[in-house]
Each structure stands twice: as C-alpha cells, then as structure tokens.
C-alpha positions, 0 to 999 in steps of 0.5 A, spaced: 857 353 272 853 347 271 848 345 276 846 338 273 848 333 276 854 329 272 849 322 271 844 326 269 840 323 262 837 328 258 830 327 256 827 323 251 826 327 244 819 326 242 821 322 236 825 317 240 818 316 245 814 315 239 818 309 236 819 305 243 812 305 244 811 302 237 815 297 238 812 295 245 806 295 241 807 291 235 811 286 241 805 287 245 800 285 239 805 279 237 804 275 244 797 277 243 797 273 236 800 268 239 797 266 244 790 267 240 794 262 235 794 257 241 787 258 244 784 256 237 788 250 235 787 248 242 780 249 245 773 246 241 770 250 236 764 251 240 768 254 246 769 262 244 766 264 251 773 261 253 778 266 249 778 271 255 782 266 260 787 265 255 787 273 255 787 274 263 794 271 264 796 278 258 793 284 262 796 280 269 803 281 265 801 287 262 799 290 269 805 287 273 810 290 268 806 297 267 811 301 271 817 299 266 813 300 260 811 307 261 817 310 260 817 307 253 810 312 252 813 318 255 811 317 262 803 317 260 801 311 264 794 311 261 797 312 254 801 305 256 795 302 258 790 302 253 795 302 246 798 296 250 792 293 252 788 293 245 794 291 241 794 284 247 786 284 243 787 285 237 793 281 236 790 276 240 782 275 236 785 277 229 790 270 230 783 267 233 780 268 227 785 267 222 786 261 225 779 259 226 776 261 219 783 261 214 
C-alpha cells in the first residue's frame, strides 16, 4: 500500500526548475529595463545619482514576492535573491544607458 498522501505533488525535476528560474529572470531583467527606460527619458541628464530611487520600489517588490518566487528556484532563497535581483540591475542600467547614449 502506498503511504503518499493522494494530493501529494511530485517534486520539481531539475529541467523544469531551470526553465521557471529563467523565466522569472528574463521577466525580472524586463521590468527592470522598463523602469530604466522611464527614469532616462524622464530625469535630467545631469541626475544619475537619482537612478537608485527608481530601483528601490524593484527590490521592495522583489523582496515582498520572494517567498512565492522561490519555488520557482528549486526552494534556494539566496539563488532567487540574487539572479532576480542583478537581473532588476542589469535590465534597469543596460535600458538607462541605451536610452541615454543611442
């Protein structure tokens, strides 16, 4: 006899883990660009210092959904943390510059 519980899920397989961390990273990398997108059409040129505000409210977000997003990372709460959040700065400053610079 079976001792699992019925509703019992089976755990995530390591290819399924890998692709739904991508994802959330790619997402996470594209509200980062968009936001650097807006803060370089609308602060002055003169202004970087002022790029970090406009991320403070990303990492308030990340940090709030954190604990629904690990999962998608195989349960690491560190590995979550930092692919999302350097994925929030690299999408966020690689906007900024293209925008600024192109």
């Amino acid at each position: 006899m079976d001792n699992q519980p019925p509703n019992s899920r089976e755990p995530p397989t390591d290819a399924s883990v890998n692709w739904r961390s991508g994802a959330a990273t790619v997402v996470a990398a594209a509200l980062g660009a968009v936001a650097g997108a807006i803060a370089a059409a609308k602060l002055p040129s003169d202004k970087f210092a002022w790029t970090g505000f406009f991320m403070v409210p990303l990492f308030a977000l990340l940090e709030v959904s954190l604990k629904h997003l690990v999962s998608l990372f195989g349960g690491d709460q560190n590995a979550a943390r930092f692919a999302l959040a350097g994925a929030l700065v690299a999408g966020f400053y690689g906007a900024w510059f293209g925008v600024r610079y192109l």
